[in-house]
PDBQT receptor file of N, H, CA, C and O in Angstrom, charges set to zero:
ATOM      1  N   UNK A   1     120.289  46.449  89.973  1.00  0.00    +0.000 N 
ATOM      2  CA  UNK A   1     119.426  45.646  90.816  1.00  0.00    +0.000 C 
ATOM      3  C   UNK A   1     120.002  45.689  92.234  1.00  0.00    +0.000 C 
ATOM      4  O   UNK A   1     121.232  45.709  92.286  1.00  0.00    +0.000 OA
ATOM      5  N   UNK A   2     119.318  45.708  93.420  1.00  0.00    +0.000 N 
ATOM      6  H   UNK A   2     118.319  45.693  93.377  1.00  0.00    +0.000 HD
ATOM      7  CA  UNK A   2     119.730  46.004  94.627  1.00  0.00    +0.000 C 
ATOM      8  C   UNK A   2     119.805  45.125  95.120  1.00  0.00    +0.000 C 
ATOM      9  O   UNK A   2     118.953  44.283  94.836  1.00  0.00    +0.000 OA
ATOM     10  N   UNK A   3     120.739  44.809  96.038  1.00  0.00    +0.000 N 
ATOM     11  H   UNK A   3     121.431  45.493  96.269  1.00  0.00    +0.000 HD
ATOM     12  CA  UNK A   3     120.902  43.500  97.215  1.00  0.00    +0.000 C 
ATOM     13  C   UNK A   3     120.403  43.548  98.636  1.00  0.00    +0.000 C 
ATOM     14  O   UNK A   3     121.042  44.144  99.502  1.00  0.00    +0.000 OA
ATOM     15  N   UNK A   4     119.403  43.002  98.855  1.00  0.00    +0.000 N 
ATOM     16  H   UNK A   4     118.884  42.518  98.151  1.00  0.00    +0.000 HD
ATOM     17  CA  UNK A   4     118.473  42.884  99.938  1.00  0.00    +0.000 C 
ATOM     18  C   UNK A   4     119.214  42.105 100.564  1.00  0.00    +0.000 C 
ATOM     19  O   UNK A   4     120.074  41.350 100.109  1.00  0.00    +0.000 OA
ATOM     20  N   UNK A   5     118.684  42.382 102.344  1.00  0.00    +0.000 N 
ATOM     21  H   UNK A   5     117.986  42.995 102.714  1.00  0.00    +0.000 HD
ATOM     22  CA  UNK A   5     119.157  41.241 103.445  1.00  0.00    +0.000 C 
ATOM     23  C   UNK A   5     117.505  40.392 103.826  1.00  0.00    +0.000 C 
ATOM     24  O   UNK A   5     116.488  41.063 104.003  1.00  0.00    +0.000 OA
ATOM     25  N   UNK A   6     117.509  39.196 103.883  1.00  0.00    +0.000 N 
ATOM     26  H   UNK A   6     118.335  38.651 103.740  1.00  0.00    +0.000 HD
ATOM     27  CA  UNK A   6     116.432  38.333 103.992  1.00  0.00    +0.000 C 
ATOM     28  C   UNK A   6     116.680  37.675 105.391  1.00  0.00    +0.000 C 
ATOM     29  O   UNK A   6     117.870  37.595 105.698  1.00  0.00    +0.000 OA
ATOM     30  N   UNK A   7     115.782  37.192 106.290  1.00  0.00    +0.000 N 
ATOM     31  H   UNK A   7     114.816  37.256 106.041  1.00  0.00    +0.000 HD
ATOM     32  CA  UNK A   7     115.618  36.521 107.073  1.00  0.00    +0.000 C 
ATOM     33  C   UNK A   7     114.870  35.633 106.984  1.00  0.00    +0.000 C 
ATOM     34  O   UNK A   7     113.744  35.864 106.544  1.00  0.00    +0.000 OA
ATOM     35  N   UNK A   8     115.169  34.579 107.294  1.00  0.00    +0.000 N 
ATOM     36  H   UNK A   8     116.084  34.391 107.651  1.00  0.00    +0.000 HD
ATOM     37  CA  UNK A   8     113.893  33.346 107.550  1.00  0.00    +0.000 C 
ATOM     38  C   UNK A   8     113.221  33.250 108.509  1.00  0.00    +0.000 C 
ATOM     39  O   UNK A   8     113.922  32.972 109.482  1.00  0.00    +0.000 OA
ATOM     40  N   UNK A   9     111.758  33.377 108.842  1.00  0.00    +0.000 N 
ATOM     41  H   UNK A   9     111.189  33.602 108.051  1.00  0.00    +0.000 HD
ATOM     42  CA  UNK A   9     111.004  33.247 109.959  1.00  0.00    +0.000 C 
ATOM     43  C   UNK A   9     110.671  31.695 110.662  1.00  0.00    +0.000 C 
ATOM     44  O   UNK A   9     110.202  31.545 111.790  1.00  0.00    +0.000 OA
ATOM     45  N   UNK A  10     111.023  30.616 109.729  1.00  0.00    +0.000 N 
ATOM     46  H   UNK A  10     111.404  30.738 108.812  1.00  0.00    +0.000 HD
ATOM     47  CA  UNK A  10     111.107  29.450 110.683  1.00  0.00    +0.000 C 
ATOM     48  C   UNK A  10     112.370  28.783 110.957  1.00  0.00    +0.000 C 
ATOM     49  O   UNK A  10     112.449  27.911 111.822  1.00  0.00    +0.000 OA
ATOM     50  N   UNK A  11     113.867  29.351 109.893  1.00  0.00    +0.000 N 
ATOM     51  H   UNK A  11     113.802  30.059 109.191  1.00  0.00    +0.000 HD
ATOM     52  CA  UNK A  11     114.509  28.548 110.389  1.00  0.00    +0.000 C 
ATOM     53  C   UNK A  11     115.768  29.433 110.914  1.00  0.00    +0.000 C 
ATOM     54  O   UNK A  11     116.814  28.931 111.326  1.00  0.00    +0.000 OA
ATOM     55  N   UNK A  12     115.527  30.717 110.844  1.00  0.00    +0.000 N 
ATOM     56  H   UNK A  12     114.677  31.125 110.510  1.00  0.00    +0.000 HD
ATOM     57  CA  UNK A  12     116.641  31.997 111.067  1.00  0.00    +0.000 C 
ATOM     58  C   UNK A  12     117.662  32.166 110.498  1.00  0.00    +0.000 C 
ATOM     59  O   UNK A  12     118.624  32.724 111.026  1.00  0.00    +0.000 OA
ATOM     60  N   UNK A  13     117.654  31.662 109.155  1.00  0.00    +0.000 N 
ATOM     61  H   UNK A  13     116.873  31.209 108.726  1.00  0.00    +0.000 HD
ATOM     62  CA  UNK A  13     118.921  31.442 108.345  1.00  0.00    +0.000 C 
ATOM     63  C   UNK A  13     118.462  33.504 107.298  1.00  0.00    +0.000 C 
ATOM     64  O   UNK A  13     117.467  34.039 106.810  1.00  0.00    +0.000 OA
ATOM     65  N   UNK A  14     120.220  33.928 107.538  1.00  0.00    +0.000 N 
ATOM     66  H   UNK A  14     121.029  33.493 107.934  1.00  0.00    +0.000 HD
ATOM     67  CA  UNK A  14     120.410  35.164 106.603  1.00  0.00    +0.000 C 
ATOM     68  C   UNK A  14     121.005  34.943 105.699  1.00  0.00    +0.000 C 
ATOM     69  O   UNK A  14     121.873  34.078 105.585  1.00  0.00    +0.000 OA
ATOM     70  N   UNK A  15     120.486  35.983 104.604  1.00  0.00    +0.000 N 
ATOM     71  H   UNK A  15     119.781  36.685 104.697  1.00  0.00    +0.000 HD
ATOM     72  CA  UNK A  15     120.645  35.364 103.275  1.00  0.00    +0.000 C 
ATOM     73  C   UNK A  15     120.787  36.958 102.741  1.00  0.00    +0.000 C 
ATOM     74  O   UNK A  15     120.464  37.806 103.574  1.00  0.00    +0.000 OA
ATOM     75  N   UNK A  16     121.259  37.455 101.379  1.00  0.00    +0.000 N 
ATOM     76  H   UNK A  16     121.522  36.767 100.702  1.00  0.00    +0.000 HD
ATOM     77  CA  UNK A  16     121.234  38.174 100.392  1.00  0.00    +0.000 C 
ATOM     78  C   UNK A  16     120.995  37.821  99.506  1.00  0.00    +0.000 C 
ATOM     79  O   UNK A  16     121.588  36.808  99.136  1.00  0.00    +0.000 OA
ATOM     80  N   UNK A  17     119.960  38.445  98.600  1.00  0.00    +0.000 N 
ATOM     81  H   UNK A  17     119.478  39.268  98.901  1.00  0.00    +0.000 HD
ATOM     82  CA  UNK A  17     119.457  38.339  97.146  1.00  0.00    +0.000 C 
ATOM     83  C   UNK A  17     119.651  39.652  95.851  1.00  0.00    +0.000 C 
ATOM     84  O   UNK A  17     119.670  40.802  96.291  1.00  0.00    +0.000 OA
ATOM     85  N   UNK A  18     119.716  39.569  95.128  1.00  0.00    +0.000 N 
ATOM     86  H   UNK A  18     119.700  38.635  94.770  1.00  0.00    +0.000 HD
ATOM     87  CA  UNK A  18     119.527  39.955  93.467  1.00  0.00    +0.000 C 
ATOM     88  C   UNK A  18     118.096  40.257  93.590  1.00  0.00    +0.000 C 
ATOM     89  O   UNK A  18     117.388  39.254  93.504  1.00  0.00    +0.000 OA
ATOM     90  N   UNK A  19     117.261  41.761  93.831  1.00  0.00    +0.000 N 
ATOM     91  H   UNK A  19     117.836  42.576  93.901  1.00  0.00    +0.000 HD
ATOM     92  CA  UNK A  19     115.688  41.635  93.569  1.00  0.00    +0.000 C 
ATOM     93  C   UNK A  19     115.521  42.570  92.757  1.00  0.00    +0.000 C 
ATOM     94  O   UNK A  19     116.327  43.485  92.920  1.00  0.00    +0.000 OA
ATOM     95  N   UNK A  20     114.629  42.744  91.755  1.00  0.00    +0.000 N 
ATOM     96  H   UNK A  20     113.974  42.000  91.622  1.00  0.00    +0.000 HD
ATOM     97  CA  UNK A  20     114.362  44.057  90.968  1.00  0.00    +0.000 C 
ATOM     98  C   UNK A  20     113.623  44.850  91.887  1.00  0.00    +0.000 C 
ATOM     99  O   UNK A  20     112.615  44.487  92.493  1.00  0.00    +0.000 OA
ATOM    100  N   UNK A  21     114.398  46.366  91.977  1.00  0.00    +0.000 N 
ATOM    101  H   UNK A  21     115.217  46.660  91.485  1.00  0.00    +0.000 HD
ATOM    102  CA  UNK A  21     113.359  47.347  92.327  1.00  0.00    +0.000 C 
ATOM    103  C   UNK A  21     111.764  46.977  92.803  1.00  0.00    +0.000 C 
ATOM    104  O   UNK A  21     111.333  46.780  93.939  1.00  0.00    +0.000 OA
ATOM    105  N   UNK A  22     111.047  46.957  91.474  1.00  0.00    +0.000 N 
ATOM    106  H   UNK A  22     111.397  47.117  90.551  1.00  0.00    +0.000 HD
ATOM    107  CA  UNK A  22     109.459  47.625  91.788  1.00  0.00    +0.000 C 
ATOM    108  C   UNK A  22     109.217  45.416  91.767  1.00  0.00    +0.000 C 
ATOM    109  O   UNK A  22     108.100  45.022  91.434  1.00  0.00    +0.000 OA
ATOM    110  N   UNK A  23     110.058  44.575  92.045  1.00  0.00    +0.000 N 
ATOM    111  H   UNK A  23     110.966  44.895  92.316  1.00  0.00    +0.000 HD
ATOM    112  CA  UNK A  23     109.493  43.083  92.489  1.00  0.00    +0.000 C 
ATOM    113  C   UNK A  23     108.851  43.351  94.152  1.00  0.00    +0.000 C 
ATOM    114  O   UNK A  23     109.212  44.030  95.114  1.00  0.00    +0.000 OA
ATOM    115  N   UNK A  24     107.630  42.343  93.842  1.00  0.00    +0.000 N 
ATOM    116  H   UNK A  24     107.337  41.792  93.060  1.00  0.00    +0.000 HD
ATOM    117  CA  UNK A  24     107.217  42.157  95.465  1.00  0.00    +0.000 C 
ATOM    118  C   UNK A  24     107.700  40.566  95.556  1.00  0.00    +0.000 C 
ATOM    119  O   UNK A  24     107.470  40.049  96.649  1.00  0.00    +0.000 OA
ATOM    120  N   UNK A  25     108.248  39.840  94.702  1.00  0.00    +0.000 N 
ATOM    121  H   UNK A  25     108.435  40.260  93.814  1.00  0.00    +0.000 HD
ATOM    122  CA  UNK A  25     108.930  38.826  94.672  1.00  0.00    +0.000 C 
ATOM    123  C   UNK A  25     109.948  38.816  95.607  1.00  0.00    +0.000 C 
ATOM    124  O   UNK A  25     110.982  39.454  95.408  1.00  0.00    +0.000 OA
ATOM    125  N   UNK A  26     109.667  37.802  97.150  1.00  0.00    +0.000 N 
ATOM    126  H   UNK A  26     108.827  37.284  97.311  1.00  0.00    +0.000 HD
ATOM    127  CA  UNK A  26     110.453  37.648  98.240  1.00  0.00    +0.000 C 
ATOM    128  C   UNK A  26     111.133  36.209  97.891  1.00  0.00    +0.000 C 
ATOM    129  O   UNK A  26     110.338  35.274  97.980  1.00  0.00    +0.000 OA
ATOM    130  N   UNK A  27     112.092  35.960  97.615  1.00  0.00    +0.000 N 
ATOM    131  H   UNK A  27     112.738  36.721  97.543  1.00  0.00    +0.000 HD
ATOM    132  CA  UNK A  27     112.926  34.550  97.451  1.00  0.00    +0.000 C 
ATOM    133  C   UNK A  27     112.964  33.768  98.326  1.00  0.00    +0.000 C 
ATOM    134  O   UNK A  27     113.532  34.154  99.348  1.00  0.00    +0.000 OA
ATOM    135  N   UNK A  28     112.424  32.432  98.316  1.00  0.00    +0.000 N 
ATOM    136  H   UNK A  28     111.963  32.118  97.486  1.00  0.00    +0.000 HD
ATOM    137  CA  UNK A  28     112.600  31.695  99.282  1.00  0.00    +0.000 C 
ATOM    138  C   UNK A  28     113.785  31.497  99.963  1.00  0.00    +0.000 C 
ATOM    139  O   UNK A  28     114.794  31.930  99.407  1.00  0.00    +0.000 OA
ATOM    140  N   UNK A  29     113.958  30.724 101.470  1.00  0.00    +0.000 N 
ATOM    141  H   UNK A  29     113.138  30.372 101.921  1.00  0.00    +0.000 HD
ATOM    142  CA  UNK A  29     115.645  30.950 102.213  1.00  0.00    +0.000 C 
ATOM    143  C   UNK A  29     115.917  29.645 101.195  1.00  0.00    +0.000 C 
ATOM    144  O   UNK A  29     115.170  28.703 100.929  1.00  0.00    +0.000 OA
ATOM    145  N   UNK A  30     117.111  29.915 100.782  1.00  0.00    +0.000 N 
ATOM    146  H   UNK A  30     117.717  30.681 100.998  1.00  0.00    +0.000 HD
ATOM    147  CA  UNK A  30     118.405  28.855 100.839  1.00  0.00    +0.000 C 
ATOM    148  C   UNK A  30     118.454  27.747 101.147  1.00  0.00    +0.000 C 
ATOM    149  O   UNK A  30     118.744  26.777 100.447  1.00  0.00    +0.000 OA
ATOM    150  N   UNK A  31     118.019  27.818 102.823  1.00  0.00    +0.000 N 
ATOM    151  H   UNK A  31     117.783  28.606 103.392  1.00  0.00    +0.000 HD
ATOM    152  CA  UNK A  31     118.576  26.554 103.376  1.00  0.00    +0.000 C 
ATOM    153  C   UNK A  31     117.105  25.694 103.977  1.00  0.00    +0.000 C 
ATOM    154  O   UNK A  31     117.192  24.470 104.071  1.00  0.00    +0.000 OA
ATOM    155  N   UNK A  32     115.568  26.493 104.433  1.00  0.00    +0.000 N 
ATOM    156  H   UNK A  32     115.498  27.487 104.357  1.00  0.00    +0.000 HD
ATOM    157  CA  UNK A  32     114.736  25.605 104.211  1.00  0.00    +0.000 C 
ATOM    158  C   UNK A  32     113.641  25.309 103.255  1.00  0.00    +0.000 C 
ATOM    159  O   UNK A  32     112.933  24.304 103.310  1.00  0.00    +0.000 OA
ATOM    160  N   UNK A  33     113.525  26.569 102.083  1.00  0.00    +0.000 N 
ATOM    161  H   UNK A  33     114.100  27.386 102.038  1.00  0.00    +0.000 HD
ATOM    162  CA  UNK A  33     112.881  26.871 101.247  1.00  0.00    +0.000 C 
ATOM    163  C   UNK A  33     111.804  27.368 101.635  1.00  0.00    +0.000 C 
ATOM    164  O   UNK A  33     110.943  27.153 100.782  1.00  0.00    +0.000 OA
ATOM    165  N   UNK A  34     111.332  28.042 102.673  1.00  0.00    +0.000 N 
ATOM    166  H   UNK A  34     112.032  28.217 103.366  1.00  0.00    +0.000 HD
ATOM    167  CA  UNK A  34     110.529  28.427 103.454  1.00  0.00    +0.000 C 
ATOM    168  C   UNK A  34     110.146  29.543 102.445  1.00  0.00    +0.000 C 
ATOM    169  O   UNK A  34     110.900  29.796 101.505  1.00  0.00    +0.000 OA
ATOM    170  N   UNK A  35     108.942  30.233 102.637  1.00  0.00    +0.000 N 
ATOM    171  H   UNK A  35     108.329  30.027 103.401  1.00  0.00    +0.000 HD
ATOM    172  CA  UNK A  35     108.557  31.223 101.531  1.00  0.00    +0.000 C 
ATOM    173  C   UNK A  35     108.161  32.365 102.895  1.00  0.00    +0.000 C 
ATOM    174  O   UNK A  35     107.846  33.514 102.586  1.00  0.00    +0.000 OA
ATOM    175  N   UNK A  36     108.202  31.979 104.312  1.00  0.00    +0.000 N 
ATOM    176  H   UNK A  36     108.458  31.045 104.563  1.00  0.00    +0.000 HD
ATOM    177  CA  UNK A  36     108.272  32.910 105.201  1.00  0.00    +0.000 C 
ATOM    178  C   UNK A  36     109.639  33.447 105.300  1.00  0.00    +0.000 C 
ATOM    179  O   UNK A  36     110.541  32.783 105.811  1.00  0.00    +0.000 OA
ATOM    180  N   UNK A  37     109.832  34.710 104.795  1.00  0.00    +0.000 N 
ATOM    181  H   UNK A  37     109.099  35.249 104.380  1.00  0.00    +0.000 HD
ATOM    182  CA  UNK A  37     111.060  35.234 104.924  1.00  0.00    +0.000 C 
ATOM    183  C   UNK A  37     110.543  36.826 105.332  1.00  0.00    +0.000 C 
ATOM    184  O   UNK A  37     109.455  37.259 104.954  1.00  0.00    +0.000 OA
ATOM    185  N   UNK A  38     111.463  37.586 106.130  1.00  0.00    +0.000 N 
ATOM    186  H   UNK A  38     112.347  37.235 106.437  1.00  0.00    +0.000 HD
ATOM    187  CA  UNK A  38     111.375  38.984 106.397  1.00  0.00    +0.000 C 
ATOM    188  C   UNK A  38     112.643  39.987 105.426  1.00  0.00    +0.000 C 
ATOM    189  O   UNK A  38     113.828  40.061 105.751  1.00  0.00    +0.000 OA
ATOM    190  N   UNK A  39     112.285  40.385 104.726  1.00  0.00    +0.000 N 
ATOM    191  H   UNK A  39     111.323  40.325 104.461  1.00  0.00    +0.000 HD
ATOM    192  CA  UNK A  39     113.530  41.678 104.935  1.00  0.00    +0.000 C 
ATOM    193  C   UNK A  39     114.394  42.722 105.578  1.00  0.00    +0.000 C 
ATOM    194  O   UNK A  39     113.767  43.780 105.644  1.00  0.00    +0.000 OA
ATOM    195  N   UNK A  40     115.070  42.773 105.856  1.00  0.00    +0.000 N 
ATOM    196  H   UNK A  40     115.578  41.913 105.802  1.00  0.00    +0.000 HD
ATOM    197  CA  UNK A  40     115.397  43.132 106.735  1.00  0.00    +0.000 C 
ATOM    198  C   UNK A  40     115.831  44.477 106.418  1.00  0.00    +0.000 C 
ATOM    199  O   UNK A  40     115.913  44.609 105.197  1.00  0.00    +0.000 OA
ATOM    200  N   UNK A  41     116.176  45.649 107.135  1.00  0.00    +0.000 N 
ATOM    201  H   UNK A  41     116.109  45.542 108.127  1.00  0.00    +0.000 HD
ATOM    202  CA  UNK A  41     116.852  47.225 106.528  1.00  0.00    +0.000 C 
ATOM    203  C   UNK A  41     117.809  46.788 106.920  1.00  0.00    +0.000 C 
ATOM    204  O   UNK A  41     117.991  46.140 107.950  1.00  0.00    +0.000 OA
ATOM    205  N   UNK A  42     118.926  47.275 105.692  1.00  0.00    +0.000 N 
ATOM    206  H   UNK A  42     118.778  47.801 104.855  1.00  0.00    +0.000 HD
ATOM    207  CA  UNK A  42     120.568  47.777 105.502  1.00  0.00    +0.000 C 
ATOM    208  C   UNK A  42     120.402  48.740 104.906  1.00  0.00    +0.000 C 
ATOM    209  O   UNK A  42     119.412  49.073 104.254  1.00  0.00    +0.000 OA
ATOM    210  N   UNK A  43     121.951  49.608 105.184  1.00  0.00    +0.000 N 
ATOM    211  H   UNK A  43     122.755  49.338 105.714  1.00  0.00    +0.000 HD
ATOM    212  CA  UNK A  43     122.202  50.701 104.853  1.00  0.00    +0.000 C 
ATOM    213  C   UNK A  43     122.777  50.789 103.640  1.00  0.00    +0.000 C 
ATOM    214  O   UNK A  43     122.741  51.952 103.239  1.00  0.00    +0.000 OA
ATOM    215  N   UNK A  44     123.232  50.133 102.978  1.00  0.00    +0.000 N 
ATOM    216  H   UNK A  44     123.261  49.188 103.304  1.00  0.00    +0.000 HD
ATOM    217  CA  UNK A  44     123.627  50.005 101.639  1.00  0.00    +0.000 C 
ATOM    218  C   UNK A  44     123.674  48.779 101.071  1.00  0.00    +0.000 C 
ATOM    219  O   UNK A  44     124.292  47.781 101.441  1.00  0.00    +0.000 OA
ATOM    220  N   UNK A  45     122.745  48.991  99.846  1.00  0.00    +0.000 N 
ATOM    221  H   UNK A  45     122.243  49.802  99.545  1.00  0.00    +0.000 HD
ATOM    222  CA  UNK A  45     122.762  48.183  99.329  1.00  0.00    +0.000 C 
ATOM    223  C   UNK A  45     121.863  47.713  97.900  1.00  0.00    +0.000 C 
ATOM    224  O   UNK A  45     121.058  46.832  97.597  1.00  0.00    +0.000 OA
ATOM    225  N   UNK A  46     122.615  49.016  97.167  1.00  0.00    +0.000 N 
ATOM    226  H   UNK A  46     123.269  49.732  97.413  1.00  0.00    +0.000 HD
ATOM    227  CA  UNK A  46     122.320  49.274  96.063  1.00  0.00    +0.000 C 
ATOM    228  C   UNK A  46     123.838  49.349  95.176  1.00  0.00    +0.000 C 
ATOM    229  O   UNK A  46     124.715  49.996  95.750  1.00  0.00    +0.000 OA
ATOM    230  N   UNK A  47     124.118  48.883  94.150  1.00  0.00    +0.000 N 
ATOM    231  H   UNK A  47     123.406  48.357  93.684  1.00  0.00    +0.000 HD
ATOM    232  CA  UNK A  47     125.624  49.599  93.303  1.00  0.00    +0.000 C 
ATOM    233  C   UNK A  47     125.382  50.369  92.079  1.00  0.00    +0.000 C 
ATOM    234  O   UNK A  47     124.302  50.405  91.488  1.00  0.00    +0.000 OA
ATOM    235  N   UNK A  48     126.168  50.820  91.826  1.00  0.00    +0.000 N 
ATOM    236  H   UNK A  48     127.045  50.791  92.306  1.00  0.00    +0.000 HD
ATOM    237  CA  UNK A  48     126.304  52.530  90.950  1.00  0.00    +0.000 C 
ATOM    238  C   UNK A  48     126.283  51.787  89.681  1.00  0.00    +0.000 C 
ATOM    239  O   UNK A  48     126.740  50.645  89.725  1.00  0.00    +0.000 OA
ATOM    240  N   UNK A  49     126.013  52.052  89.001  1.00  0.00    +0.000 N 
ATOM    241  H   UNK A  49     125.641  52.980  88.965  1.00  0.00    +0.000 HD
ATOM    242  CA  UNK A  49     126.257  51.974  87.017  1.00  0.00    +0.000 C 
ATOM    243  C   UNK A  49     127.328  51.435  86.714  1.00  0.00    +0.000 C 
ATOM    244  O   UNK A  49     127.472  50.590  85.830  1.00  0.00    +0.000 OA
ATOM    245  N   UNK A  50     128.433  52.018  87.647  1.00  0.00    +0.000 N 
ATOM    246  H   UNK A  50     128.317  52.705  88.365  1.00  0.00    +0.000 HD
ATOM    247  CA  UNK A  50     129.878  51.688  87.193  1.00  0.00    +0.000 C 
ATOM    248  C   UNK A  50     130.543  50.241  87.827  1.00  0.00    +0.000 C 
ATOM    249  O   UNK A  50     131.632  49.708  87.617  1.00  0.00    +0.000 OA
ATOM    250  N   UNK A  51     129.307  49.823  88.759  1.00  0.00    +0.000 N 
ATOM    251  H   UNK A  51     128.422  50.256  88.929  1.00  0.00    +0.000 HD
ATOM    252  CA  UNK A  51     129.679  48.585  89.714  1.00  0.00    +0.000 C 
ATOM    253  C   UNK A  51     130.078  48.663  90.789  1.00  0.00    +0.000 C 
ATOM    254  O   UNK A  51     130.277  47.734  91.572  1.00  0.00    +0.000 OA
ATOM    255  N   UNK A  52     130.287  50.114  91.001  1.00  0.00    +0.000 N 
ATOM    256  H   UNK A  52     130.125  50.868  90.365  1.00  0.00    +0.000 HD
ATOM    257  CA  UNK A  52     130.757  50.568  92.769  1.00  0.00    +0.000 C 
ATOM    258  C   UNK A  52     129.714  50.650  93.069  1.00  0.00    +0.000 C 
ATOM    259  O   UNK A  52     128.723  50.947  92.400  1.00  0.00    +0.000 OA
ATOM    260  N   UNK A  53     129.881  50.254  94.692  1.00  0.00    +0.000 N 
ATOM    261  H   UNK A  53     130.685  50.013  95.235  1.00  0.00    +0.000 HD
ATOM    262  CA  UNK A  53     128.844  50.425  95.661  1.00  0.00    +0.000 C 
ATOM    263  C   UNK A  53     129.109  51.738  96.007  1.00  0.00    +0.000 C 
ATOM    264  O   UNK A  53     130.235  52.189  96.220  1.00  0.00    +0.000 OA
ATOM    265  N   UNK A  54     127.588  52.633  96.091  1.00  0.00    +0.000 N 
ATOM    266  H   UNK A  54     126.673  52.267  95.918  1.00  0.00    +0.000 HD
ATOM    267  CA  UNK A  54     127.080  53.657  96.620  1.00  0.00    +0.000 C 
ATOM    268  C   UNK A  54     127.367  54.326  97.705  1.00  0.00    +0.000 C 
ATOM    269  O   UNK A  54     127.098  55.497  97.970  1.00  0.00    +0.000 OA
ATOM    270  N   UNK A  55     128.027  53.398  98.438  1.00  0.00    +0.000 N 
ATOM    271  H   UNK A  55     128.246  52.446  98.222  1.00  0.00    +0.000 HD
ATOM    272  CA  UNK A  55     127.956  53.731 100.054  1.00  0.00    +0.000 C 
ATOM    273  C   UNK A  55     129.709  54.306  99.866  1.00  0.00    +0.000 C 
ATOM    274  O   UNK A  55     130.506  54.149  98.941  1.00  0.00    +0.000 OA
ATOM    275  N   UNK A  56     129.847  55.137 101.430  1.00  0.00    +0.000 N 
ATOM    276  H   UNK A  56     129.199  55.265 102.181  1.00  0.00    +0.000 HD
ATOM    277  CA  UNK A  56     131.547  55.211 101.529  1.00  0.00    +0.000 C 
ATOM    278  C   UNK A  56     131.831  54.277 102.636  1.00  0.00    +0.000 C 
ATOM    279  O   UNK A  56     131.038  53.465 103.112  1.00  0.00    +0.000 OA
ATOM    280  N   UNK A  57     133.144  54.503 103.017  1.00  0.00    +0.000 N 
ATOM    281  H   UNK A  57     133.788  55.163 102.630  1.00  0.00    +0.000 HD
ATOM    282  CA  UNK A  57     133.504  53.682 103.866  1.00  0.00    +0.000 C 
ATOM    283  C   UNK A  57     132.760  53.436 105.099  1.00  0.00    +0.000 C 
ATOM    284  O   UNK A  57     132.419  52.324 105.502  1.00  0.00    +0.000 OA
ATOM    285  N   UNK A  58     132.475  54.844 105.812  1.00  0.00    +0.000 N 
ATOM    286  H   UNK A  58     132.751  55.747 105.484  1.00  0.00    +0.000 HD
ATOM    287  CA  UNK A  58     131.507  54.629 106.798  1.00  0.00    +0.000 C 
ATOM    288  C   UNK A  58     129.765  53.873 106.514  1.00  0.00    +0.000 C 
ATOM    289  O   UNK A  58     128.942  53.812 107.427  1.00  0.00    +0.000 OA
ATOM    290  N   UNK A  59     129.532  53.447 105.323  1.00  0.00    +0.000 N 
ATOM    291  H   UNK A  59     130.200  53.496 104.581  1.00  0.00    +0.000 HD
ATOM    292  CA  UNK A  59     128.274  52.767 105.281  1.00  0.00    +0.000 C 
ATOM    293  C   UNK A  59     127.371  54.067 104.610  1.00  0.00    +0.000 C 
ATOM    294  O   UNK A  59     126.181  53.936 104.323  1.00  0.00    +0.000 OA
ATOM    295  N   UNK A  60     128.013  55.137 104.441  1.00  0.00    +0.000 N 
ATOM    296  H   UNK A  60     128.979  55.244 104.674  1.00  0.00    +0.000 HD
ATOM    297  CA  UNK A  60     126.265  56.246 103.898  1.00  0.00    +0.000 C 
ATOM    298  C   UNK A  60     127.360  57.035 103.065  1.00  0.00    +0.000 C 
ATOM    299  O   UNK A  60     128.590  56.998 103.052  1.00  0.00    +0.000 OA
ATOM    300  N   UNK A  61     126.423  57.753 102.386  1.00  0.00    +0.000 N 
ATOM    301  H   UNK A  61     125.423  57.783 102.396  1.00  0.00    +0.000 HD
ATOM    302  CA  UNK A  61     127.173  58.750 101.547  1.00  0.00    +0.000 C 
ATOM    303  C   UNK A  61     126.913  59.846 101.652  1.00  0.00    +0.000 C 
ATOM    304  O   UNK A  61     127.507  60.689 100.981  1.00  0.00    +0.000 OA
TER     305      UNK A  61
């Protein structure tokens, strides 16, 4: 399961979540429960089978 970066559009609070792949399920923020949230792109942020993260040190592989 991949770890998304979330933004909140009313209260600007960043957050990471647990989302399945093929979910259009956006998690409300944390801190106002707002259901306006953005996703945001990162460069890694998926982990391997084995529990390592995908990425190398520099962020890509």
């Amino acid at each position: 399961m991949p770890l998304y970066e979330f933004k909140c559009k009313d209260c600007g609070k960043e957050y990471e979540e647990l989302v399945p792949l093929k979910s259009d399920n956006v998690p409300p923020c944390p801190a106002c429960k707002s259901g306006s949230v953005q996703r945001k792109m990162s460069v890694c942020g998926a982990m391997g089978s084995s529990g390592s993260s995908s990425c190398g040190k520099s962020g890509f592989t």
